[in-house]
NUKENU-582937 format. One record per residue (C-alpha): residue number from 1; x, y, z; chain. Coordinates in pm, 1 decimal, padded with zeros to 6 digits. Example, Ala and Ser with C-alpha at 12.3 -4.5 7.8 and 13.67 -1.06 7.14 Angstrom:
[rec 1,[01230.0,-00450.0,00780.0],A] [rec 2,[01367.0,-00106.0,00714.0],A] 
// end
This chain:
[rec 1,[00000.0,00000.0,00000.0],A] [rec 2,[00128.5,00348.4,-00130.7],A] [rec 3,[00190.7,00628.7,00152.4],A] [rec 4,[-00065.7,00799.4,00067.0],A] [rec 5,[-00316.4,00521.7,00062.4],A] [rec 6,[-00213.2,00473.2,00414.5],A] [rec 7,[-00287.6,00856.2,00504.5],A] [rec 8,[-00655.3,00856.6,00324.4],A] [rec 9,[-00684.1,00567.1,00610.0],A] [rec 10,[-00505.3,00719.7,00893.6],A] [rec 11,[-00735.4,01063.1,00851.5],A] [rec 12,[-01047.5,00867.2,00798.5],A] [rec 13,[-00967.5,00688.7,01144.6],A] [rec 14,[-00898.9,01004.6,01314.2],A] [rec 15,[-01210.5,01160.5,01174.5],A] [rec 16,[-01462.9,00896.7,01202.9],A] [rec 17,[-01646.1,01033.2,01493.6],A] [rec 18,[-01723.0,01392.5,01378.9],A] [rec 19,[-01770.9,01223.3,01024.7],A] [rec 20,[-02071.8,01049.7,01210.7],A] [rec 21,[-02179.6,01360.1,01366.8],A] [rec 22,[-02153.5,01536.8,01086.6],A] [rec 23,[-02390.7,01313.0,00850.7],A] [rec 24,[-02608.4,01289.8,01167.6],A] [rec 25,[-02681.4,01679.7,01191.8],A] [rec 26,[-02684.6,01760.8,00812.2],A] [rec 27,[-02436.4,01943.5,00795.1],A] [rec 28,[-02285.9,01887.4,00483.3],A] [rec 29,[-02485.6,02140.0,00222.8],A] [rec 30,[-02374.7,01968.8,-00116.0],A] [rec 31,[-02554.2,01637.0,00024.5],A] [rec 32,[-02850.7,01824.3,00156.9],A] [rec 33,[-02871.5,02066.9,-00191.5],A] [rec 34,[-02805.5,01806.5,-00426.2],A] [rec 35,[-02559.6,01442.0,-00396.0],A] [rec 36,[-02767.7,01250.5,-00132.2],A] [rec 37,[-03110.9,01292.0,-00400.5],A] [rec 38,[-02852.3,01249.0,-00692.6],A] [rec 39,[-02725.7,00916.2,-00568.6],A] [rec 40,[-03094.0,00789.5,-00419.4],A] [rec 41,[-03240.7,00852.9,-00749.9],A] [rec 42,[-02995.0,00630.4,-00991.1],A] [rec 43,[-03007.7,00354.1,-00759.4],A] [rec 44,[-03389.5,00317.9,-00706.3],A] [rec 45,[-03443.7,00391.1,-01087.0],A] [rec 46,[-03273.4,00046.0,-01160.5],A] [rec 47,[-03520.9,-00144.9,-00929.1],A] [rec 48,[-03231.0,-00362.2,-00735.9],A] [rec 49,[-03339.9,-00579.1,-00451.6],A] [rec 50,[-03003.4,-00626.9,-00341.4],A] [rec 51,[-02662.8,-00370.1,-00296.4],A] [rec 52,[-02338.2,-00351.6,-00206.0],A] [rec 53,[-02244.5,-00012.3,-00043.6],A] [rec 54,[-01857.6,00029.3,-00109.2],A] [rec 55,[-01746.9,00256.0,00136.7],A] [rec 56,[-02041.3,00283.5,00271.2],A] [rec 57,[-01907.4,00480.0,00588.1],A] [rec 58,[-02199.8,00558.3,00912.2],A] [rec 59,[-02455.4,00366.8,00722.3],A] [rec 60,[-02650.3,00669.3,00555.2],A] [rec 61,[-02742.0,00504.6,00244.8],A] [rec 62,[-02881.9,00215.7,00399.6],A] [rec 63,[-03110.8,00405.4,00605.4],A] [rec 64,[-03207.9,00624.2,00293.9],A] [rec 65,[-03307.3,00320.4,00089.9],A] [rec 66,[-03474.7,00092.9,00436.0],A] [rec 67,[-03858.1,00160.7,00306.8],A] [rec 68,[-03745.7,-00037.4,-00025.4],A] [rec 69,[-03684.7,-00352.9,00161.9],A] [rec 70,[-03348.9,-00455.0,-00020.6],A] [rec 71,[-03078.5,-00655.0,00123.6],A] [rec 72,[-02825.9,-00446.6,00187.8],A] [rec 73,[-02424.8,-00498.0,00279.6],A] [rec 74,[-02180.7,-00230.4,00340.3],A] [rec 75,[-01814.8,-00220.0,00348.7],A] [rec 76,[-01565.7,-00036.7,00497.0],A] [rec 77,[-01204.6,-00000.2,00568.9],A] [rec 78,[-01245.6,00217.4,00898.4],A] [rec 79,[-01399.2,00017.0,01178.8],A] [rec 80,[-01525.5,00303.5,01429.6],A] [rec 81,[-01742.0,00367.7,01084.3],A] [rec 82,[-01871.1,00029.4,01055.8],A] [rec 83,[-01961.5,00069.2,01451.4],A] [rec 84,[-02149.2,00345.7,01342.5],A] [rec 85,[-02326.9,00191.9,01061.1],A] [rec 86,[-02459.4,-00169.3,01229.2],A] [rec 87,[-02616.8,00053.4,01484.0],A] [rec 88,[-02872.2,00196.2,01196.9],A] [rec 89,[-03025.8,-00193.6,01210.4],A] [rec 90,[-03054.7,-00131.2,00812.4],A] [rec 91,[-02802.5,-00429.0,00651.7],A] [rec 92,[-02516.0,-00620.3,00740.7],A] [rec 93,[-02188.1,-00465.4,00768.7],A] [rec 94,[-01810.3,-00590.0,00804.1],A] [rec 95,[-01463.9,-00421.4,00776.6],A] [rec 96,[-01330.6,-00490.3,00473.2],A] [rec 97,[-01061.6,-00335.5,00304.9],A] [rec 98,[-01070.5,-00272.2,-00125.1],A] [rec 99,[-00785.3,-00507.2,-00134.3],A] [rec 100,[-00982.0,-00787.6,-00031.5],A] [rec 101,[-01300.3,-00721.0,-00195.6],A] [rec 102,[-01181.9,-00986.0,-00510.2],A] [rec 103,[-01102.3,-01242.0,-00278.7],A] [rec 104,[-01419.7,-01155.0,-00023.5],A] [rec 105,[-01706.7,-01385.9,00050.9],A] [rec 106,[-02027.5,-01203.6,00030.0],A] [rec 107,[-02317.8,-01438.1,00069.2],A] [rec 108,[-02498.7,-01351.4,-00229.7],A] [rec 109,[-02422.4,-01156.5,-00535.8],A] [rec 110,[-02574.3,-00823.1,-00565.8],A] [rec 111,[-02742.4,-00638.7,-00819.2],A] [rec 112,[-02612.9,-00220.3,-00787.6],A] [rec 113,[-02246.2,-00210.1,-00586.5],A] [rec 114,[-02269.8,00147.5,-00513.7],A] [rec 115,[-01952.2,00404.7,-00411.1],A] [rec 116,[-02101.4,00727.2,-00315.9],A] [rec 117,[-01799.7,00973.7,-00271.3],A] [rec 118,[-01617.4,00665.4,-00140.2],A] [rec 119,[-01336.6,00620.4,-00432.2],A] [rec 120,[-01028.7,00834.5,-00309.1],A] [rec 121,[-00748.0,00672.0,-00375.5],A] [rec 122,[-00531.9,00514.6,-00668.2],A] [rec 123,[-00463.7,00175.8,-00636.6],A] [rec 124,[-00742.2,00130.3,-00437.5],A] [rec 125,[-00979.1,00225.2,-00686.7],A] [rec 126,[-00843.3,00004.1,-00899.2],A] [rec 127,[-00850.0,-00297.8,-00671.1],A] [rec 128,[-01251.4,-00187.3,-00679.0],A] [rec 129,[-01298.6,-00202.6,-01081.4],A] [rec 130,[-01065.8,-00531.0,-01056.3],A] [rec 131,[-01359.5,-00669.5,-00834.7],A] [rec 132,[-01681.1,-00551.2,-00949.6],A] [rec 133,[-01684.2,-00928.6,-01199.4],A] [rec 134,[-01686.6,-01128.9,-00875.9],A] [rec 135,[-01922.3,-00924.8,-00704.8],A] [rec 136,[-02261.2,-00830.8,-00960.5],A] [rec 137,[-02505.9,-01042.4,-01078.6],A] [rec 138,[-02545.7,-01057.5,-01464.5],A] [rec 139,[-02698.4,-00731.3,-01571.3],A] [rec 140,[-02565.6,-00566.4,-01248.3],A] [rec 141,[-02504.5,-00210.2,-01238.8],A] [rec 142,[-02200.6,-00049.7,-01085.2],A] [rec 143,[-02255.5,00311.6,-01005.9],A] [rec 144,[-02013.8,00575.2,-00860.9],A] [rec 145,[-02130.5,00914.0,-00760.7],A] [rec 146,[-01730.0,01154.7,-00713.8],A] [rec 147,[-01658.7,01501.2,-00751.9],A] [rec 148,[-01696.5,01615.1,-01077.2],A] [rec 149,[-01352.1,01691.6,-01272.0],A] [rec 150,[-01433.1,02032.3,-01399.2],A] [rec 151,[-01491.0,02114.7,-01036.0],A] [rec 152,[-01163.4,02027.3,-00916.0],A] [rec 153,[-00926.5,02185.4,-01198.3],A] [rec 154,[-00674.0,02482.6,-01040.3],A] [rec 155,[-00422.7,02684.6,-01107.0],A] [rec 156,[-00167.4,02520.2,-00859.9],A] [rec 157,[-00308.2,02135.0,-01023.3],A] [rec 158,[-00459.4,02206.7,-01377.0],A] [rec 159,[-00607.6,01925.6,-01553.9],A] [rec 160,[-00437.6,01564.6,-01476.4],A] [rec 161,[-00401.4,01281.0,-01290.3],A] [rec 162,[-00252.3,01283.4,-00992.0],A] [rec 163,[-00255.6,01325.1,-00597.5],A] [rec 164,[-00369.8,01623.9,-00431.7],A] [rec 165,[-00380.0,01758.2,-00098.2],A] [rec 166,[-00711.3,01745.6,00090.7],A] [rec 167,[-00904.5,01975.2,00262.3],A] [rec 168,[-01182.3,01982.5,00515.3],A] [rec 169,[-01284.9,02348.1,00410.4],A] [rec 170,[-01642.5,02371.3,00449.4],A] [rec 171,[-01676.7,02145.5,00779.2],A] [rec 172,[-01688.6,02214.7,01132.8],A] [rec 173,[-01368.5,02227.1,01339.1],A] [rec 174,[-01386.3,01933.5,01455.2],A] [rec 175,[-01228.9,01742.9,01166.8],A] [rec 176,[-00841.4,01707.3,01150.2],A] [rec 177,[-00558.7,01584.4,00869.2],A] [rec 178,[-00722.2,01603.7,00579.1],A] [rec 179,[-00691.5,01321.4,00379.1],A] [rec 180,[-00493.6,01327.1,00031.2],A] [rec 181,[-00721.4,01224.8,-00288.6],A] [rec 182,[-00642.5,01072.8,-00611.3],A] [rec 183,[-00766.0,01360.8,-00919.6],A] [rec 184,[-00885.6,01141.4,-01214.1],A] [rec 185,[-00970.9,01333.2,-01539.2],A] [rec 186,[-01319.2,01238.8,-01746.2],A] [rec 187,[-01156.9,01030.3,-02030.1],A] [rec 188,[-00935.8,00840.7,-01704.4],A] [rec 189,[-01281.9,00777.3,-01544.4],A] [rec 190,[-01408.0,00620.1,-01868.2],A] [rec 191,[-01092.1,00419.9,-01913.2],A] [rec 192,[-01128.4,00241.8,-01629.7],A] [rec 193,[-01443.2,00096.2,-01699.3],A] [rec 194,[-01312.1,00019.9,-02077.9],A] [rec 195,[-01002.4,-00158.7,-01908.9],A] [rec 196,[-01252.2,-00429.0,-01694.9],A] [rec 197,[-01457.5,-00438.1,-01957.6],A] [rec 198,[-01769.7,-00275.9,-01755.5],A] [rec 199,[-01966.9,-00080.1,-02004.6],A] [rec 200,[-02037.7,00255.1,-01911.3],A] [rec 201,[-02449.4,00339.7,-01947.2],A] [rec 202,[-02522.8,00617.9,-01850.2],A] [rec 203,[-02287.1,00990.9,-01721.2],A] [rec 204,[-02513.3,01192.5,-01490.8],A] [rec 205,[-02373.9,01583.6,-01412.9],A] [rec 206,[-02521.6,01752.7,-01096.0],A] [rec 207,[-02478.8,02129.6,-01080.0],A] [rec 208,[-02584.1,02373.9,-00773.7],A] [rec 209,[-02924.1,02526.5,-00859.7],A] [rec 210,[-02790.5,02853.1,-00792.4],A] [rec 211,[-02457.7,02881.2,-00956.1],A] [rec 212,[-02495.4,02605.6,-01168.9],A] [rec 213,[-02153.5,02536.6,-01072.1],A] [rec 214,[-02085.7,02122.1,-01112.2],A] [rec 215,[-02108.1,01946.9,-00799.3],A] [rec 216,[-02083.0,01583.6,-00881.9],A] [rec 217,[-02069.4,01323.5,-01149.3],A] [rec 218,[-02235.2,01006.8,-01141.7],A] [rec 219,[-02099.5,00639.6,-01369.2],A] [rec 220,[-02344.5,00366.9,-01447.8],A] [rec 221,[-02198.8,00104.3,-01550.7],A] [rec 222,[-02354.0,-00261.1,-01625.4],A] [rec 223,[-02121.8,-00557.4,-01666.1],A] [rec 224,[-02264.4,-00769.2,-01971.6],A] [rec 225,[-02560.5,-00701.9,-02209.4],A] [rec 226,[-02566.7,-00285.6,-02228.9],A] [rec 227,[-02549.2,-00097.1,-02517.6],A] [rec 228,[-02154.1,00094.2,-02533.4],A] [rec 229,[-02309.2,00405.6,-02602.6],A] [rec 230,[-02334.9,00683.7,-02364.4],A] [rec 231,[-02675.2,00869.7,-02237.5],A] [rec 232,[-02487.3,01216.4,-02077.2],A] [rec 233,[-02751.2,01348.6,-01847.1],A] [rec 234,[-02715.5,01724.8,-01754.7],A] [rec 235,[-02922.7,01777.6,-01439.5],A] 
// end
């Protein structure tokens, strides 16, 4: 594991609490405004009736989607997180790293694996793609809901791969050591759902309502059977 894989865990251990806290008193205006309806929306459109929540941090997702009555299982790397999420009573969790997702032993196959604003890192996020075979059933969809890439070019960064330093602007003080995030451009996106062969449905771009600035972007992909062209959805 790459130094600064190890960091994006270290923070997210350190921060795991007011995370919690944070998701608990909706604080997070992006999520209220616009992601949390963005993400909810794409999943319950393809009518699973089971998911795997990659990432899936406190547990919020499972408690937005616990009226649908799907079988839900979350992962996570940071186990305070996963303490956080079995109390919710909406799925079952377990601390699982995205090393190990390939080689994990889910008891069923699923039909959405879902990573809302839970793909940070660089070899990690490959170990995820590397998995998603193993873990969909035929006609699965993979979905990933990240910061959009237009919204995250800068002078001091411009427009390429790489690391970059993170920030906790916007949150309260409790949150410490930002973690350090992997910048992907569009076309890398795209090329890592070409590379494992996971055809890529459907783009979805969320913009605030008032500035009309982009917010996120969401990937559908759907592992056998789906049509290789695109639907862009400006919303």
């Amino acid at each position: 594991m790459s130094k600064h894989e190890e960091e994006i865990i270290n923070s997210w251990n350190e921060n795991a609490h007011a995370w919690s806290r944070a998701i608990q008193n909706k604080e997070i205006e992006s999520r209220n405004l616009i992601t949390n309806k963005a993400i909810l929306d794409i999943i319950i459109d393809k009518k699973p009736k089971s998911i795997l929540d990659i990432g899936c941090g406190e547990g919020w997702l499972a408690t937005a989607l616990s009226s649908y009555g799907l079988k839900f299982y979350g992962i996570d790397v940071i186990p305070k997180l996963i303490e956080e999420a079995k109390k919710t009573g909406n799925g079952d969790f377990e601390v699982l790293s995205y090393k190990d997702l390939s080689e994990a032993a889910f008891p069923y196959k699923f039909d959405v694996v879902v990573c809302n604003f839970s793909l940070l890192g660089n070899e990690s996020v490959k170990n995820v793609f590397e998995a998603v075979h193993h873990l969909l059933n035929e006609k699965g969809f993979f979905i990933i809901q990240t910061i959009h890439p237009l919204a995250a070019v800068s002078e001091n960064y411009g427009y390429q791969d790489g690391w970059r330093e993170g920030s906790w602007e916007g949150f309260n003080d409790e949150f410490t050591n930002p973690p350090p995030w992997y910048f992907r451009t569009l076309n890398s996106w795209k090329n890592l759902f070409k590379k494992q062969e996971i055809n890529l449905i459907e783009i979805v771009e969320r913009k605030f309502p008032t500035t009309q600035n982009f917010a996120s972007i969401i990937f559908v992909g759907q592992v056998v059977n789906a049509s290789s062209d695109v639907f862009l959805s400006d919303q």
